[in-house]
Each structure stands twice: as structure tokens, then as C-alpha cells.
Backbone atoms as SQL, in Angstrom:
CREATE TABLE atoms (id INTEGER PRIMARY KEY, chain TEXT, resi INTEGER, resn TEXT, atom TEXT, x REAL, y REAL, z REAL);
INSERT INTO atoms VALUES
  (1, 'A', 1, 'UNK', 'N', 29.025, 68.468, 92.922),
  (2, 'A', 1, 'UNK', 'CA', 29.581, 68.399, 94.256),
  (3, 'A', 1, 'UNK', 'C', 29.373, 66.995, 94.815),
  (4, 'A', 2, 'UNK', 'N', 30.435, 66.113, 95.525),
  (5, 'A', 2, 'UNK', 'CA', 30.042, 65.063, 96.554),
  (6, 'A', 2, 'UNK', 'C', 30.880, 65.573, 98.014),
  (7, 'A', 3, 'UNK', 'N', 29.761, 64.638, 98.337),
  (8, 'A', 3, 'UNK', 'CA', 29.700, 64.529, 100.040),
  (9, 'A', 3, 'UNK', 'C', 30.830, 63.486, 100.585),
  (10, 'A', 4, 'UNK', 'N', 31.521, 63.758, 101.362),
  (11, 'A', 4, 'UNK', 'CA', 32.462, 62.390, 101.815),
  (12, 'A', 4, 'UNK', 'C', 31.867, 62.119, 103.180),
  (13, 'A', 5, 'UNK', 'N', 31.182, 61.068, 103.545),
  (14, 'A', 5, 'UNK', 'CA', 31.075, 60.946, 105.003),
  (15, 'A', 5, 'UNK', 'C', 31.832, 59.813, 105.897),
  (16, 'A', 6, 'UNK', 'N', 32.248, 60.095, 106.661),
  (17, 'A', 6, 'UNK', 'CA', 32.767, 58.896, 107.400),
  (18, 'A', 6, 'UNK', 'C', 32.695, 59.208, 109.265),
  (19, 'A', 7, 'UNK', 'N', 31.914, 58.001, 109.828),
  (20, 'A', 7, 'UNK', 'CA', 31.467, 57.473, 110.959),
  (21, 'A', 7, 'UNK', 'C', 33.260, 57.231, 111.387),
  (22, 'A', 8, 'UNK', 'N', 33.521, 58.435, 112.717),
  (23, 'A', 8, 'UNK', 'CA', 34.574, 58.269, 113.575),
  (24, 'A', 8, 'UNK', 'C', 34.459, 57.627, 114.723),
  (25, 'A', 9, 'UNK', 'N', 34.600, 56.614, 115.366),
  (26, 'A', 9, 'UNK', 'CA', 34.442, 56.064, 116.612),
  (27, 'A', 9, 'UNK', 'C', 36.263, 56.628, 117.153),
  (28, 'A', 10, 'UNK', 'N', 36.062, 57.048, 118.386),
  (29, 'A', 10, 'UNK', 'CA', 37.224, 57.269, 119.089),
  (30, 'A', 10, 'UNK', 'C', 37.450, 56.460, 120.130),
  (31, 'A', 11, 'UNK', 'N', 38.862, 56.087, 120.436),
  (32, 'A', 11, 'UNK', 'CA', 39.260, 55.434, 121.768),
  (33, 'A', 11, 'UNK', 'C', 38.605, 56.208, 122.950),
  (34, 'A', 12, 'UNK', 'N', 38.546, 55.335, 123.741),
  (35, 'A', 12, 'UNK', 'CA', 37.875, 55.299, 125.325),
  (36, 'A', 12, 'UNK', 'C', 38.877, 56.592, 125.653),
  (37, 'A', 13, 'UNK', 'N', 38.493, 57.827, 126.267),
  (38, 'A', 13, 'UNK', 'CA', 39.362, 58.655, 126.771),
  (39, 'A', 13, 'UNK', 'C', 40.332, 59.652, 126.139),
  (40, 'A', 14, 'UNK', 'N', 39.812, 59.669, 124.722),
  (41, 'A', 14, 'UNK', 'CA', 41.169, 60.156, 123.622),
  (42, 'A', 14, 'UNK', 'C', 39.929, 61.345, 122.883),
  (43, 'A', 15, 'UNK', 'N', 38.499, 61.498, 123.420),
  (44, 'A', 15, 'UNK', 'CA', 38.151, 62.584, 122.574),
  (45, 'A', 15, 'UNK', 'C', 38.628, 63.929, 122.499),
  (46, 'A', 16, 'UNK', 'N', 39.074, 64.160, 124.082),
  (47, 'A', 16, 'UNK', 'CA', 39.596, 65.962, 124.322),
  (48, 'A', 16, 'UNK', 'C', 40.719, 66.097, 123.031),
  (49, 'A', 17, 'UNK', 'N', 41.708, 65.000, 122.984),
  (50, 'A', 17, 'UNK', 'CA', 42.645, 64.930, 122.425),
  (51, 'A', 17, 'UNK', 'C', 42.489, 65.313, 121.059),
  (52, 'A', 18, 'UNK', 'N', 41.258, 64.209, 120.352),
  (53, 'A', 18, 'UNK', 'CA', 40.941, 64.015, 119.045),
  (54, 'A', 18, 'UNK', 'C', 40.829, 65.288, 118.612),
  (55, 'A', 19, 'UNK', 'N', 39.724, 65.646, 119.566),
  (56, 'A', 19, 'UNK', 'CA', 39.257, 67.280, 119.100),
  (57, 'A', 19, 'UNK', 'C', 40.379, 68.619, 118.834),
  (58, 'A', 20, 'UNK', 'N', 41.394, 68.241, 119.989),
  (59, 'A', 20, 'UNK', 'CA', 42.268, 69.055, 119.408),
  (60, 'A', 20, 'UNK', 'C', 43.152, 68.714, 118.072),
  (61, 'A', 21, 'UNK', 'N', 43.378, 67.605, 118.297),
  (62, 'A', 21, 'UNK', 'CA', 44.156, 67.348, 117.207),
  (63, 'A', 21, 'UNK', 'C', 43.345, 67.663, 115.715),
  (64, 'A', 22, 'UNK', 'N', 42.070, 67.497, 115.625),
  (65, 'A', 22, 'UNK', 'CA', 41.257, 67.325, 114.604),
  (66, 'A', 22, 'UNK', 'C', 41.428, 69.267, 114.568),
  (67, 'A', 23, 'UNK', 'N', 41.255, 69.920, 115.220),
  (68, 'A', 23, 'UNK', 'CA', 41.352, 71.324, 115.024),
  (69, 'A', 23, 'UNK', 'C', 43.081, 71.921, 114.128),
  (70, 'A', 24, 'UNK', 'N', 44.075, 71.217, 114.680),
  (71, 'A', 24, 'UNK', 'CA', 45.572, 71.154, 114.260),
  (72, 'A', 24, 'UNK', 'C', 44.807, 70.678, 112.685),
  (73, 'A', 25, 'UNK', 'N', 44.591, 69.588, 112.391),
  (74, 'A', 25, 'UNK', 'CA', 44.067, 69.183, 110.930),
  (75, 'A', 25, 'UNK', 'C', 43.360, 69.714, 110.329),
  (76, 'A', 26, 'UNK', 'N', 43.075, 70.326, 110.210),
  (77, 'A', 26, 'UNK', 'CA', 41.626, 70.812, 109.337),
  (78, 'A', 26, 'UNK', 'C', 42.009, 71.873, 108.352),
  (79, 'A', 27, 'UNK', 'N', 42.955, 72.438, 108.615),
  (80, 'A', 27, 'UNK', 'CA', 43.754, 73.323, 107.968),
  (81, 'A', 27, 'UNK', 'C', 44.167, 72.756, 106.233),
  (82, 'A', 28, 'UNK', 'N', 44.750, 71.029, 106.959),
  (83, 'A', 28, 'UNK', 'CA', 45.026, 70.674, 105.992),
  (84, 'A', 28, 'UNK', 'C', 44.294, 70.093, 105.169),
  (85, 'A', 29, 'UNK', 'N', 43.114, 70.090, 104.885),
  (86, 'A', 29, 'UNK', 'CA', 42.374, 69.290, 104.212),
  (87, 'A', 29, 'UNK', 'C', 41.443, 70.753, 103.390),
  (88, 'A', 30, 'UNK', 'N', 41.431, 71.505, 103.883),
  (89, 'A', 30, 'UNK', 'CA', 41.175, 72.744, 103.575),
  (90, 'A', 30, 'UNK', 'C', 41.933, 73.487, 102.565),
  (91, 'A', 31, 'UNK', 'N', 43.114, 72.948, 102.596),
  (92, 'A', 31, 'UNK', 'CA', 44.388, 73.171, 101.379),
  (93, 'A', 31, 'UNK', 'C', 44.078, 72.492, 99.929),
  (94, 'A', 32, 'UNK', 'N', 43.500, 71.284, 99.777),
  (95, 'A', 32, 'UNK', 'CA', 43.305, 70.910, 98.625),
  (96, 'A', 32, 'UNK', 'C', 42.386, 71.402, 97.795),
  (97, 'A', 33, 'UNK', 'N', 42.954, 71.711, 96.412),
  (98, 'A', 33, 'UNK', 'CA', 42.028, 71.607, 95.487),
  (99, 'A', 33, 'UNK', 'C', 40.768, 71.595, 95.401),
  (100, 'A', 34, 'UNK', 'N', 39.819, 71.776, 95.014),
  (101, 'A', 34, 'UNK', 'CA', 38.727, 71.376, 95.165),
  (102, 'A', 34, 'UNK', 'C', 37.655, 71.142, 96.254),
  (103, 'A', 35, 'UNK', 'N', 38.289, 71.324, 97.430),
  (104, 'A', 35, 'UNK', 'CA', 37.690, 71.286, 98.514),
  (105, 'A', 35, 'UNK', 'C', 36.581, 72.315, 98.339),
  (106, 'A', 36, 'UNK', 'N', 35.640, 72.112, 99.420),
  (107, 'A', 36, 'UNK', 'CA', 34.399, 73.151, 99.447),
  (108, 'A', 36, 'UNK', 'C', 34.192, 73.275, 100.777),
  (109, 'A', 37, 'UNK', 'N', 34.255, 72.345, 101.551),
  (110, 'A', 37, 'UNK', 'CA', 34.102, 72.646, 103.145),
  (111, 'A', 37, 'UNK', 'C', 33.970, 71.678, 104.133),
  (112, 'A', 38, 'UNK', 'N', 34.179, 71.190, 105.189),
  (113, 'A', 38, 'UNK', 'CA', 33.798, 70.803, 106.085),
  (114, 'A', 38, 'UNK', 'C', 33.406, 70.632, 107.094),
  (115, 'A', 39, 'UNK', 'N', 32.779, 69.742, 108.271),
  (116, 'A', 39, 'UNK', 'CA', 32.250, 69.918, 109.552),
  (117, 'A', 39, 'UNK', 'C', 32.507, 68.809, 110.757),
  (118, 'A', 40, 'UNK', 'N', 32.654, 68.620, 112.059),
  (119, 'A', 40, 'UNK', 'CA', 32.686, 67.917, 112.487),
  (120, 'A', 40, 'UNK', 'C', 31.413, 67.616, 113.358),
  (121, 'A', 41, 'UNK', 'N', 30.796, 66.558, 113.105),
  (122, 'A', 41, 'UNK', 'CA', 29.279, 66.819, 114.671),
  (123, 'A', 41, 'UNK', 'C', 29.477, 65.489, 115.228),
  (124, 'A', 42, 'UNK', 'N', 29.757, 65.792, 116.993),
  (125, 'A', 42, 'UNK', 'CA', 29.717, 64.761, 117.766),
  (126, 'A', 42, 'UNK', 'C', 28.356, 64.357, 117.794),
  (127, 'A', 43, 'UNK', 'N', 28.593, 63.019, 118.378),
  (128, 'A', 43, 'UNK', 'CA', 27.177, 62.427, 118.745),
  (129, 'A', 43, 'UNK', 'C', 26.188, 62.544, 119.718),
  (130, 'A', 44, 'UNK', 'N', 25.419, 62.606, 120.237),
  (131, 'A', 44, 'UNK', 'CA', 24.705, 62.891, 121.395),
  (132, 'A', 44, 'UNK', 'C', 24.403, 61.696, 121.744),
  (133, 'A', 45, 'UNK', 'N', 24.052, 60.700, 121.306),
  (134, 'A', 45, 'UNK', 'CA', 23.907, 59.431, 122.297),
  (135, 'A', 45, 'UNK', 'C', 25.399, 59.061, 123.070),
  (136, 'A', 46, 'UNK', 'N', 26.512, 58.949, 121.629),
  (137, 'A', 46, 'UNK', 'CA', 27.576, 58.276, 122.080),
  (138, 'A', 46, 'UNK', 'C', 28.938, 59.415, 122.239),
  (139, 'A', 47, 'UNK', 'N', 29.498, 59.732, 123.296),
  (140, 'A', 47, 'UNK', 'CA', 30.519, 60.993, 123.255),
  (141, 'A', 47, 'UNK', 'C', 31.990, 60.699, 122.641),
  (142, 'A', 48, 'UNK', 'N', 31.673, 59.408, 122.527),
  (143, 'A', 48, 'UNK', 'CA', 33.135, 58.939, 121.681),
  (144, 'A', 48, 'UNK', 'C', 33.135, 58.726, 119.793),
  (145, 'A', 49, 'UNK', 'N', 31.670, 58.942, 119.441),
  (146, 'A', 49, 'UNK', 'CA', 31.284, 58.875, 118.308),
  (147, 'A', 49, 'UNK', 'C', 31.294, 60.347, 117.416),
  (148, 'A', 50, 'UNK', 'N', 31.737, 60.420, 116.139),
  (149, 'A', 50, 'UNK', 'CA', 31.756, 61.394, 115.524),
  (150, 'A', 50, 'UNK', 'C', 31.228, 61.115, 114.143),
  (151, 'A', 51, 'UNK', 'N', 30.461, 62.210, 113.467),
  (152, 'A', 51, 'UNK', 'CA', 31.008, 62.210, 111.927),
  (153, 'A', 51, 'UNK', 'C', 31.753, 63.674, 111.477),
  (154, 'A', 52, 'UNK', 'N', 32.409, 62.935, 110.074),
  (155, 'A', 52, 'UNK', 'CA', 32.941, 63.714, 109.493),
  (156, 'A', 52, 'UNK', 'C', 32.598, 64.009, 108.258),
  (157, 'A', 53, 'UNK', 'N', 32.156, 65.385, 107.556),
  (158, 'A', 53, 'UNK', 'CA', 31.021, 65.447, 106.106),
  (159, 'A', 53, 'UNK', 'C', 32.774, 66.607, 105.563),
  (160, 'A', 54, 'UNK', 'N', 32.698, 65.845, 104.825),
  (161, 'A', 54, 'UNK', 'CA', 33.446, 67.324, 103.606),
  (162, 'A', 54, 'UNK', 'C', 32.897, 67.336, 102.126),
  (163, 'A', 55, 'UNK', 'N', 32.980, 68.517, 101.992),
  (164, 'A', 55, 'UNK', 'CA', 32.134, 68.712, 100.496),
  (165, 'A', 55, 'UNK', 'C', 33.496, 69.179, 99.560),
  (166, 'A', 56, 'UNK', 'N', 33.270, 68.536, 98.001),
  (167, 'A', 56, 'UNK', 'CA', 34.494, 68.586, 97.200),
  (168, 'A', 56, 'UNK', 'C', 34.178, 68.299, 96.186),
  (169, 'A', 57, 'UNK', 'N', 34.484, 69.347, 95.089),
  (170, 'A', 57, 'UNK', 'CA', 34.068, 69.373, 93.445),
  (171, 'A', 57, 'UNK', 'C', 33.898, 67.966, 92.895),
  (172, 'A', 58, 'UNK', 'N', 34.793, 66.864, 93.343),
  (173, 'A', 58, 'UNK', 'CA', 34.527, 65.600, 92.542),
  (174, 'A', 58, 'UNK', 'C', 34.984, 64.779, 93.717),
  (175, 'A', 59, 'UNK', 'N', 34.762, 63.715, 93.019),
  (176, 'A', 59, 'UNK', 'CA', 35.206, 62.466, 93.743),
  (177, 'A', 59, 'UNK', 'C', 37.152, 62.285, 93.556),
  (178, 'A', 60, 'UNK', 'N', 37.528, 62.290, 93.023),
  (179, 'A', 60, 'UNK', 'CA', 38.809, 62.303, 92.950),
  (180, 'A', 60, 'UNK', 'C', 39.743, 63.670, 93.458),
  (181, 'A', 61, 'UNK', 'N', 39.077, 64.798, 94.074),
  (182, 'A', 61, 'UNK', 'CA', 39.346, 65.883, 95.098),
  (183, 'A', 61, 'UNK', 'C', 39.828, 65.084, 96.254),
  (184, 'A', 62, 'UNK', 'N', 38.666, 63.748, 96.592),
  (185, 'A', 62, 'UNK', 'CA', 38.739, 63.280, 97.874),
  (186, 'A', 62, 'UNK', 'C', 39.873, 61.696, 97.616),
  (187, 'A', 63, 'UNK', 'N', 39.396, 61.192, 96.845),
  (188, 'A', 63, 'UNK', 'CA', 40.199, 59.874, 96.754),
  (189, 'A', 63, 'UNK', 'C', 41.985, 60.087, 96.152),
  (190, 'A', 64, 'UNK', 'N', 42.208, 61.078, 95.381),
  (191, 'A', 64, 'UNK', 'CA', 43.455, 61.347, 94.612),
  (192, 'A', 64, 'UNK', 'C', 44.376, 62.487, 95.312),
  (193, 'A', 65, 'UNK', 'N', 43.524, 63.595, 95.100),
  (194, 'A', 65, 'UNK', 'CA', 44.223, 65.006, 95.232),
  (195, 'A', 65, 'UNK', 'C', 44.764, 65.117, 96.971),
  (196, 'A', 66, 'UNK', 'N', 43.538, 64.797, 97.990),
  (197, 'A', 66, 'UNK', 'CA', 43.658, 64.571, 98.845),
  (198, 'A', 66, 'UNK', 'C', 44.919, 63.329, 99.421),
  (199, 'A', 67, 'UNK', 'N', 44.257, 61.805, 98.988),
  (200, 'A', 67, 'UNK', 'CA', 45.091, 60.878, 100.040),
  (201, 'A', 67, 'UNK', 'C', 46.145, 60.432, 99.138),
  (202, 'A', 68, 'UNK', 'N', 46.614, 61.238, 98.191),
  (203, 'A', 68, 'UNK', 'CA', 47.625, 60.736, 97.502),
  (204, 'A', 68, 'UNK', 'C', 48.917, 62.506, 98.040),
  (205, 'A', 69, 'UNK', 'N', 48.066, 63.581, 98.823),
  (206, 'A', 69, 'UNK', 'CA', 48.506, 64.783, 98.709),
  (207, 'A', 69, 'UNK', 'C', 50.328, 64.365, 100.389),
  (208, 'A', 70, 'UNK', 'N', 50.903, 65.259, 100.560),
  (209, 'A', 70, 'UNK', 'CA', 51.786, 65.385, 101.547),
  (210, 'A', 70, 'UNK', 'C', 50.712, 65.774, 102.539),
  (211, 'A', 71, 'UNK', 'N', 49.511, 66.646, 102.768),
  (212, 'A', 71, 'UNK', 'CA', 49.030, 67.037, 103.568),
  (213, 'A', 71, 'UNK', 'C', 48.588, 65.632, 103.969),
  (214, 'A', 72, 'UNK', 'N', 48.006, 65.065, 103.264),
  (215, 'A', 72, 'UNK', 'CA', 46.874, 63.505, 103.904),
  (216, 'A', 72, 'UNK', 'C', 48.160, 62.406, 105.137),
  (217, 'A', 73, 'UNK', 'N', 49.654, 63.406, 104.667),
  (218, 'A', 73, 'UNK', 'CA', 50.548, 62.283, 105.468),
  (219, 'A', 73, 'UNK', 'C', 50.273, 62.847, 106.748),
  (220, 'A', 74, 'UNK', 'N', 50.452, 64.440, 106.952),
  (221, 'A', 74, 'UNK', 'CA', 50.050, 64.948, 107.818),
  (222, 'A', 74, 'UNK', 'C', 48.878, 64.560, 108.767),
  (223, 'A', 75, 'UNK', 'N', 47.687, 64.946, 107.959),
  (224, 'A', 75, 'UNK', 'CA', 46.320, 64.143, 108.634),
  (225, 'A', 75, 'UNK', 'C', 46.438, 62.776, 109.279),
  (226, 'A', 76, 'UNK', 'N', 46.804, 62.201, 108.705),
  (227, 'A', 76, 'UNK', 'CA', 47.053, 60.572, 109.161),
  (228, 'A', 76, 'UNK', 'C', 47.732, 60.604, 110.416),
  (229, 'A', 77, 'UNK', 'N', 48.853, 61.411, 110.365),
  (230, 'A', 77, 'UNK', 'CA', 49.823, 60.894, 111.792),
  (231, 'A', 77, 'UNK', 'C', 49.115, 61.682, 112.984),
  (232, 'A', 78, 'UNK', 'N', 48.329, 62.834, 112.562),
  (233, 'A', 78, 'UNK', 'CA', 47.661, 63.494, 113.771),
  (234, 'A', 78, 'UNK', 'C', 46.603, 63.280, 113.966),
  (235, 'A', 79, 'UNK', 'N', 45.728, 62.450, 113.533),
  (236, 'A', 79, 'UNK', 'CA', 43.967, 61.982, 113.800),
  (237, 'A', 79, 'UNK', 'C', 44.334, 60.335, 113.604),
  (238, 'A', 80, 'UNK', 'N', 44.474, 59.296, 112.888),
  (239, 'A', 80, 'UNK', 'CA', 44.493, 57.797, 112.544),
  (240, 'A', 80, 'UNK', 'C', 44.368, 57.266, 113.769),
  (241, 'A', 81, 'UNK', 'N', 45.474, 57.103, 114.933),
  (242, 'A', 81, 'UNK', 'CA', 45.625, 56.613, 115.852),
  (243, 'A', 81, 'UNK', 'C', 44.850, 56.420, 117.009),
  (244, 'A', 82, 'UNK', 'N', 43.651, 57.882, 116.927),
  (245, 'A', 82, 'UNK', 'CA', 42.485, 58.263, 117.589),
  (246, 'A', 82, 'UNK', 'C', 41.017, 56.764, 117.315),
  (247, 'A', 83, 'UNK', 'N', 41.241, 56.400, 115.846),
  (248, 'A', 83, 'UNK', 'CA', 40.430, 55.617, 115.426),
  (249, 'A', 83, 'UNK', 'C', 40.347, 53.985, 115.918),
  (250, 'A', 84, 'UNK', 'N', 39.224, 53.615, 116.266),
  (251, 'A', 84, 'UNK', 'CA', 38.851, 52.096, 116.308),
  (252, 'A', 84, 'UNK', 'C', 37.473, 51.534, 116.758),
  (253, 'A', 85, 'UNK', 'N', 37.088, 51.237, 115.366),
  (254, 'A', 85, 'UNK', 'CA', 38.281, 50.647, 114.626),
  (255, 'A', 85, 'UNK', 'C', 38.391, 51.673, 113.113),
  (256, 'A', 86, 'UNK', 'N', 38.788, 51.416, 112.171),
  (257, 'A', 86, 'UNK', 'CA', 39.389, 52.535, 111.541),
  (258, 'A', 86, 'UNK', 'C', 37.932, 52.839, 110.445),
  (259, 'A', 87, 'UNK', 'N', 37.759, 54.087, 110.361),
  (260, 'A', 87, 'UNK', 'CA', 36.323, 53.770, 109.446),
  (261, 'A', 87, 'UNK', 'C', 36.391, 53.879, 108.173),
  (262, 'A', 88, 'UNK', 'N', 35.023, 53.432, 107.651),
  (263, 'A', 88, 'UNK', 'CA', 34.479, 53.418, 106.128),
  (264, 'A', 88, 'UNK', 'C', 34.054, 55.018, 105.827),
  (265, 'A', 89, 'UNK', 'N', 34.865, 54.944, 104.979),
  (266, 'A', 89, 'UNK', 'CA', 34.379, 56.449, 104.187),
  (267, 'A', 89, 'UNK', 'C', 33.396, 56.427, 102.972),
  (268, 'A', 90, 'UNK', 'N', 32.760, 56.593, 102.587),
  (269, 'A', 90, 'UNK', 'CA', 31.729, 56.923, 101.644),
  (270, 'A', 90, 'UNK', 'C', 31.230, 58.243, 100.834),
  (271, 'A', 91, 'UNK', 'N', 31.058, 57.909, 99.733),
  (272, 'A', 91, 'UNK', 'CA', 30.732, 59.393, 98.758),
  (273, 'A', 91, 'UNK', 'C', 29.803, 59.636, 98.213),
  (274, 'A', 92, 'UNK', 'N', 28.580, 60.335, 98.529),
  (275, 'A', 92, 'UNK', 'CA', 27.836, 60.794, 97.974),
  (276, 'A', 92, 'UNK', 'C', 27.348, 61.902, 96.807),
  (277, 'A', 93, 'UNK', 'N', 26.422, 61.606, 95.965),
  (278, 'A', 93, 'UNK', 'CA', 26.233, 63.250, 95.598),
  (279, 'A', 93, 'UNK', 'C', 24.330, 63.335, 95.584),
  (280, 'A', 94, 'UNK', 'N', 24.299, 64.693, 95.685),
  (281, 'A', 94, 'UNK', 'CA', 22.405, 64.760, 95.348),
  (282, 'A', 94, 'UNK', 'C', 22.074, 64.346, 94.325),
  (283, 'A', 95, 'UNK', 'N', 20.977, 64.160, 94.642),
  (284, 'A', 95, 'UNK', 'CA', 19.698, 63.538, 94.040),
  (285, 'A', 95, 'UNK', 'C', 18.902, 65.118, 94.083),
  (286, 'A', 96, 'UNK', 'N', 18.339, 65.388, 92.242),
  (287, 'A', 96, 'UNK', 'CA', 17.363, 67.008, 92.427),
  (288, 'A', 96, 'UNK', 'C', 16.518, 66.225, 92.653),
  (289, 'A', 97, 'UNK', 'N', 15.217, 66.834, 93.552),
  (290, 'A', 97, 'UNK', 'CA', 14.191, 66.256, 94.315),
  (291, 'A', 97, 'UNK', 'C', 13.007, 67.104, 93.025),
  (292, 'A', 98, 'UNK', 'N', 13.267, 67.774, 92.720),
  (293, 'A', 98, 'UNK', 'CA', 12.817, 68.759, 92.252),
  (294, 'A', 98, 'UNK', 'C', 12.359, 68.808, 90.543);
């Protein structure tokens, strides 16, 4: 399994919006392949700050299947515009501690 995380900063005044719109989306990212799940958690210091964690069998769930998919055109035109400046996404996977 990896982790995709990416740090959302939203425009001044556009979170009510984001949030809805991000609710309209989620559907679609939920459609791909490989997906496993996701979450959204605002920030508590900053109310315009978000992250976004989705979990997905591989790395190419998130980089291929996903932003190469018709849905990711979708995502884009209904969340992108919300962003600035536009963020870094990143992929993790565990480490057994154990």
C-alpha cells in the first residue's frame, strides 16, 4: 500500500466552496482501480489549509491510473482552481517497525 499526501492551501474565502466541491469529487477518485481510501483534515491553526491522504495498492494507482484517468479531468476542473499555490504531492509507504 502507499500513502499519497498533499498539503492544500486554499484561496482567501473559497473554503465553503472547496469543501463542497471536494465532496462533488471524491466520488471520483474513489472510482479508480486500486484505490483504498481517502480523507480530508482541515487545519486547526490555519482554516484555509488542508491535507489530503489517499491510500492505493501502488504507486502507479496514483500517478497513471488516476491522472492519466477521464475522472482526474473531472477532479481538476472542480477542485485546481481552489489551489495557491498549486501543491506538491508525495508518496509514501510503511516502514514495519516491528
Amino acid at each position: 500500500m502507499i500513502l499519497e499526501a498533499a498539503m492544500l492551501h486554499i484561496r482567501e474565502g473559497m473554503t465553503e466552496a472547496f469543501e463542497d466541491s471536494f465532496r462533488q469529487a471524491s466520488p471520483l477518485i474513489s472510482s479508480i482501480d486500486g484505490y483504498l481510501g481517502h480523507e480530508l483534515q482541515k487545519c486547526l491553526e490555519d482554516d484555509h489549509k488542508y491535507l489530503l491522504l489517499v491510500r492505493g495498492r501502488s504507486l502507479e494507482d496514483h500517478t497513471i491510473r488516476f491522472r492519466e484517468s477521464p475522472q482526474y479531468l473531472e477532479w481538476k476542473a472542480l477542485l485546481h482552481h481552489y489551489y495557491c499555490p498549486f501543491p506538491a504531492v508525495e508518496h509514501f509507504t510503511r516502514i514495519d517497525l516491528e
